[in-house]
C-alpha positions in Angstrom: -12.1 39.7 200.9 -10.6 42.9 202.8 -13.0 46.1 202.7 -11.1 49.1 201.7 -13.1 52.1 201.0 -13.3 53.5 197.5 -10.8 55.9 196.9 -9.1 55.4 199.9 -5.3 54.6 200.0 -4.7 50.8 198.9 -2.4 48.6 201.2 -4.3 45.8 200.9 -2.7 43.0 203.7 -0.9 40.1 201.6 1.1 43.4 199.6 1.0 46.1 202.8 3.6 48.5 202.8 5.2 50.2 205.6 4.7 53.8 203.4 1.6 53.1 201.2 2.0 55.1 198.1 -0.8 57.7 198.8 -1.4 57.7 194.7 -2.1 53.9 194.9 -6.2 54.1 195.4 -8.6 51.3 195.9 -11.8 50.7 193.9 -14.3 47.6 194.2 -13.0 46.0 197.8 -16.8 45.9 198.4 -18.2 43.8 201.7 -21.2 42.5 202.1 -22.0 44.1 205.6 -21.2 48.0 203.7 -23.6 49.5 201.0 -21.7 50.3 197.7 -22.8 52.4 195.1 -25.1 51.2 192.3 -26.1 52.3 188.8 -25.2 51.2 185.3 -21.7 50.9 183.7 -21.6 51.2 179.5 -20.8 47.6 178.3 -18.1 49.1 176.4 -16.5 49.5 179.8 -16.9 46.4 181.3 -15.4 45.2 178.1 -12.3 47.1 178.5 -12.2 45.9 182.8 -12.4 42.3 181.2 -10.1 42.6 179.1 -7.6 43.6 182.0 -9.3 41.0 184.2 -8.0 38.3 181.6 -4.4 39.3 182.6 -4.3 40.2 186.7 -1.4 41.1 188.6 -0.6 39.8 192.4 -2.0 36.6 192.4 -2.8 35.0 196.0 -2.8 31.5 196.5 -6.3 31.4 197.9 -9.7 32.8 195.6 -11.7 35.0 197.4 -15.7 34.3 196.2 -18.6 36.5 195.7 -20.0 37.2 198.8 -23.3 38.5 197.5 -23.6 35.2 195.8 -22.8 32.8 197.9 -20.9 33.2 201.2 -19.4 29.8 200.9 -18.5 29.8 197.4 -20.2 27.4 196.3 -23.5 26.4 194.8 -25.9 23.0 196.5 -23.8 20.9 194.1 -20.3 21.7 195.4 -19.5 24.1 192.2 -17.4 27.4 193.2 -19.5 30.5 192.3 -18.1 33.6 191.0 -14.6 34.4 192.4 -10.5 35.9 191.7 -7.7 35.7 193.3 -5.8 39.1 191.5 -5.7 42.2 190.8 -6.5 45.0 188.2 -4.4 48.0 187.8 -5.7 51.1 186.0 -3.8 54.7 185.5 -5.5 57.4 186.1 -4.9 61.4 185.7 -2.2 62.8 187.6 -0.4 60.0 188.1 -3.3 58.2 190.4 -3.5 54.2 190.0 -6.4 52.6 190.9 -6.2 48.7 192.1 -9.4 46.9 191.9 -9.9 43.0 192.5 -10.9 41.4 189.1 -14.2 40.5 191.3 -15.1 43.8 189.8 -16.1 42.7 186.4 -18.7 40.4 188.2 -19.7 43.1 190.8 -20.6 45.7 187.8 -22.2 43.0 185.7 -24.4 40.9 188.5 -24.7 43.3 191.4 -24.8 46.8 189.8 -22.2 47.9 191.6 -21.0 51.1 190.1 -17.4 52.4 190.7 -16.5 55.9 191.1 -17.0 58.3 188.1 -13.0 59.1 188.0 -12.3 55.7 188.2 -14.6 55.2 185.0 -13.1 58.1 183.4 -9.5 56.3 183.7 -11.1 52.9 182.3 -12.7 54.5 179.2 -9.3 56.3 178.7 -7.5 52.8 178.0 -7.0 51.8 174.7 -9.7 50.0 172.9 -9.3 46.4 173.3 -9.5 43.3 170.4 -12.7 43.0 169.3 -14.3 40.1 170.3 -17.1 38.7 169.0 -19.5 35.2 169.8 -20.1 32.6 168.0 -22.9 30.3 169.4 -24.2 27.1 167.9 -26.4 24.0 168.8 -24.2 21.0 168.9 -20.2 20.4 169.6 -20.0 18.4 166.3 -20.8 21.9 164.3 -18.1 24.0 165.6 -15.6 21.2 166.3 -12.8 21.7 163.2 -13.0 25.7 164.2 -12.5 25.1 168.5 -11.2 21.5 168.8 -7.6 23.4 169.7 -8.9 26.3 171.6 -8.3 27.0 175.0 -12.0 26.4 176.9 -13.5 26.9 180.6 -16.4 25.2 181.7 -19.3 26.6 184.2 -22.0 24.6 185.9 -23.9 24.8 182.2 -21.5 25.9 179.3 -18.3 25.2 177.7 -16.8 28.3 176.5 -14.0 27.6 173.6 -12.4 31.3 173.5 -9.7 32.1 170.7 -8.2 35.7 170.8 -10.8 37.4 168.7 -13.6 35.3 169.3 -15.3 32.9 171.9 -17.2 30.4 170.9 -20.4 28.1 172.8 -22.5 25.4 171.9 -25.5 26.3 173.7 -28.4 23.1 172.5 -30.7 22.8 170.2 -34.0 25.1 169.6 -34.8 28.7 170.4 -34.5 28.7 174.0 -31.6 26.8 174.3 -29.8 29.4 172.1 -31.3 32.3 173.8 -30.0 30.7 177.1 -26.7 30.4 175.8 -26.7 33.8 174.4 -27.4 35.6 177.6 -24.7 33.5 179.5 -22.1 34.4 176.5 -23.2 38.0 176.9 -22.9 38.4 180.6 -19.5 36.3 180.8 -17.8 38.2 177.7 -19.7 41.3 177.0 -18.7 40.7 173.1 -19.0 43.2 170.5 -20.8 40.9 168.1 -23.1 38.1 168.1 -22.8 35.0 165.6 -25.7 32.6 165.0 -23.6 29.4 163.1 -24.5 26.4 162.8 -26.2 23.9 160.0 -29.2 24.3 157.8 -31.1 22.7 155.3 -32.0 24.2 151.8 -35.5 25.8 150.6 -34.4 26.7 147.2 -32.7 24.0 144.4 -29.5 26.5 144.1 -28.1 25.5 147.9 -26.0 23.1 147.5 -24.6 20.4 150.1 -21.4 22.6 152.1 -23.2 26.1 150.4 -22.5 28.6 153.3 -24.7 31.4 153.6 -24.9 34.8 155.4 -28.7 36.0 155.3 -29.7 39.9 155.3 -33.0 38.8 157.5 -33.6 36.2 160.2 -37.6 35.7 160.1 -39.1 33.6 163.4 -41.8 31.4 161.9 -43.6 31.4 164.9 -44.5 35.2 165.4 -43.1 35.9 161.7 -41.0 38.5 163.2 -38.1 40.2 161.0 -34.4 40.4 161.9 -32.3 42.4 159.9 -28.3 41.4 159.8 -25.2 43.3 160.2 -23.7 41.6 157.0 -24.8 44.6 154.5 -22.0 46.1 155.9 -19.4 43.8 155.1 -18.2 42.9 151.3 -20.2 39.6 151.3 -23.3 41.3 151.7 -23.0 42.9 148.5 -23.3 38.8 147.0 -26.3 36.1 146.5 -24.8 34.4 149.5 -25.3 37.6 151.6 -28.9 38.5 150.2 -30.4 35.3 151.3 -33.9 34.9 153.7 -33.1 32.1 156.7 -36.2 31.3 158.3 -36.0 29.7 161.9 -38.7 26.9 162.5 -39.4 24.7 166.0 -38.4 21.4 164.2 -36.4 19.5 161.5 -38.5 20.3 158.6 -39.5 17.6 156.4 -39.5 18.5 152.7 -43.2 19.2 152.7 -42.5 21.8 155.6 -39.8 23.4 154.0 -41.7 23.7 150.5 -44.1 25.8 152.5 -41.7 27.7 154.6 -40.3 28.6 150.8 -43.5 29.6 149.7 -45.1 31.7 152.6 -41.7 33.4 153.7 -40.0 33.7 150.6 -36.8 31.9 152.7 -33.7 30.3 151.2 -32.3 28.4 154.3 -34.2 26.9 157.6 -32.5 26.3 161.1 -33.7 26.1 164.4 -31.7 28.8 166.4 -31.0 32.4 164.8 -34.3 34.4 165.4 -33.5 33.3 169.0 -30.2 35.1 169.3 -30.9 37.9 166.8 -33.6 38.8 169.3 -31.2 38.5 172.0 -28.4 40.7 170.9 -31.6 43.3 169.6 -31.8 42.9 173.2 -28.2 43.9 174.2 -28.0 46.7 171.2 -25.3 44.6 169.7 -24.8 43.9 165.7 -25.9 40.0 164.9 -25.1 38.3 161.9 -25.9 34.6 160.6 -23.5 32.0 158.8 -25.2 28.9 157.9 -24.0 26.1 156.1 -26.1 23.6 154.2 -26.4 19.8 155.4 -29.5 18.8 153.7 -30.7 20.1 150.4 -34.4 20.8 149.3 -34.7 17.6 148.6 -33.2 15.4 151.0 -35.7 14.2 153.7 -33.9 14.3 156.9 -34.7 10.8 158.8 -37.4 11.8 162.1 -35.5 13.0 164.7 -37.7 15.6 166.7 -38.2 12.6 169.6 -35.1 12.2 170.2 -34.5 16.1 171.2 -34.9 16.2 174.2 -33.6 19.7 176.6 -32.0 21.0 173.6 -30.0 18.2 173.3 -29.9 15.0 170.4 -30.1 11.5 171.7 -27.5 10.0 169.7 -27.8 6.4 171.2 -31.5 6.4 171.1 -31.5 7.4 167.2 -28.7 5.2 166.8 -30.9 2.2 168.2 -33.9 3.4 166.1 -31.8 3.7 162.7 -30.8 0.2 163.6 -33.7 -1.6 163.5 -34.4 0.2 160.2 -32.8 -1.0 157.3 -34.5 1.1 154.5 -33.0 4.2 157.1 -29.3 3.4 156.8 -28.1 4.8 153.6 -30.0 8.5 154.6 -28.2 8.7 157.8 -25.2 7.6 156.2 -25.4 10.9 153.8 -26.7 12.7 156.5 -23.6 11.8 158.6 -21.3 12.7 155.1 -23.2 15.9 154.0 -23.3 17.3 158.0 -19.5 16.7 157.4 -18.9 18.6 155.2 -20.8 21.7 155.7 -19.7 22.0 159.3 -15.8 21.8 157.7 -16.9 25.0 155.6 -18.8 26.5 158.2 -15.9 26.8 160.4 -13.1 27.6 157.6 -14.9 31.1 157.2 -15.4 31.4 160.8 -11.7 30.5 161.5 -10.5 32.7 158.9 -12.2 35.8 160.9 -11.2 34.3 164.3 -7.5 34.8 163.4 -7.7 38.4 161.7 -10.3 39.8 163.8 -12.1 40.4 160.7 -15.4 41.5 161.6 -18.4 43.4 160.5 -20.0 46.4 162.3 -23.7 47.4 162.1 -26.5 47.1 164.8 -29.7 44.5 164.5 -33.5 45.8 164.2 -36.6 43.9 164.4 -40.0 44.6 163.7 -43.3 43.0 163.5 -44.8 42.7 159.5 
């Protein structure tokens, strides 16, 4: 990509005018043989470049890549690294318009790269964007009725479903899946909320099969941190639904597990996931909220199914193979198979329901140790 010095008139080669508009100015045509300024940007920023960035303006037929990635463009397994091929216009005061490539985004967010403070001060001047908030679950099959028509883009590790309110990833199963997932949703969309959805199974004999929950407080069994949710803020937080304890345990929790998870935490709902990505947007200072639906009640023992997780992600042949060979298994994994159904069809109606009106809650997560 062409260096052009920040601030300095834009006539940038493919669009070069013989009388370059001396109000046209250039920001972010960094090179990888000139310093550039660093330093942080606000997120809320970088949210309102994106946004812009979604929609750029002179197109080229070429992409120009990140040269502080990757010179070639390309990783060791042929995939093209970070790269655009258009532009960004922003007004400025006076008349001043600043084109930026949309590499920009990416330069702010992986190489601190930090534009010139006018050039900020037109950007934070723009009118607030949609809201956009993240939805992240542990398997396709959860989130499938909400996404199955939404646009999606896939990177060398995640499929990103993205509606125009909300985008939407399926990151694996477990606590560090999720927090992986997280953190790649965070850096790609800088969203204003994070979602922890998904399945869970009952601790209490009022969740029913399909029951969808939105707990106050996320506890991690394994350092019994607290996460307090956003959703005392919204209307449904004033209901039982939005007063429940979801506790977030390493495994699938058999029904002698989840009468003690009851007991010691005082917990309505178990899952694998939440703490995970409560903790992460704690990290980020964003508001996190949880919507669970139920797939198993108190009851129901879940067939074993912890060997066949393996990097996040469920075996399906394997188990299939298993269940096989096990008669007395069939009929549970048949009701598994109906009740996971059905709770992942509620799940998503409320979730879709928000999607579409940007209905969202606002409020900021804390954690602390008991």
């Amino acid at each position: 990509m062409t260096y052009i010095a920040d601030l300095s008139i834009y006539n940038y080669g493919p669009f070069r005018q013989e009388h370059p508009d001396p109000k046209l100015l250039a920001v972010g045509w960094l090179d990888r043989g000139v310093a550039y300024n660093e330093g942080c940007v606000h997120r809320d920023l970088v949210r309102r470049l994106l946004n812009l960035a979604a929609n750029p303006v002179n197109l080229t037929r070429g992409f120009q890549a990140c040269q502080y990635c990757d010179r070639s463009g390309t990783d060791q397994n042929g995939e093209h690294g970070p790269r655009g091929n258009g532009e960004i216009r922003v007004a400025g005061a006076s008349g001043v318009v600043y084109a930026a490539p949309v590499l920009i985004c990416h330069y702010i967010a992986e190489h601190s790269y930090r534009p010139p403070d006018e050039f900020l001060e037109a950007v934070a001047a723009l009118p607030d964007p949609p809201k956009k908030f993240a939805i992240i679950a542990a398997l396709n099959r959860e989130l499938h009725p909400l996404v199955k028509s939404w646009p999606s883009t896939t990177d060398q590790e995640y499929t990103f479903h993205e509606s125009n309110y909300a985008v939407a990833v399926c990151g694996g199963i477990g606590a560090e899946s999720a927090r992986r997932a997280a953190e790649a949703l965070i850096a790609k969309y800088s969203p204003d909320l994070l979602i922890s959805a998904g399945l869970a199974g009952a601790l209490v004999a009022d969740l029913q099969v399909g029951a969808t929950i939105f707990p106050a407080t996320v506890i991690d069994s394994q350092d019994g941190s607290r996460h307090e949710t956003a959703i005392q803020h919204s209307l449904v937080g004033n209901t039982s639904v939005g007063r429940t304890i979801l506790i977030t345990y390493p495994e699938v929790a058999t029904v002698a597990q989840k009468q003690q998870l009851a007991k010691s935490y005082g917990a309505h709902a178990v899952d694998m996931e939440a703490a995970a990505i409560a903790r992460a947007a704690h990290t980020h200072t964003l508001p996190f909220i949880a919507v669970k639906a139920i797939s198993d009640d108190v009851n129901f023992e879940i067939p074993e199914m912890s060997r066949f997780i393996g990097t996040g992600q469920f075996d399906t042949i394997r188990f299939a193979l298993h269940v096989a060979l096990r008669p007395w298994l069939w009929l549970r994994v048949v009701r598994l198979a109906r009740n996971t159904k059905i709770a992942s069809e509620n799940l998503c109606a409320w979730l879709r329901e928000s999607a579409l009106t940007n209905t969202i809650v606002p409020g900021r997560t804390t954690e602390h140790k008991p």
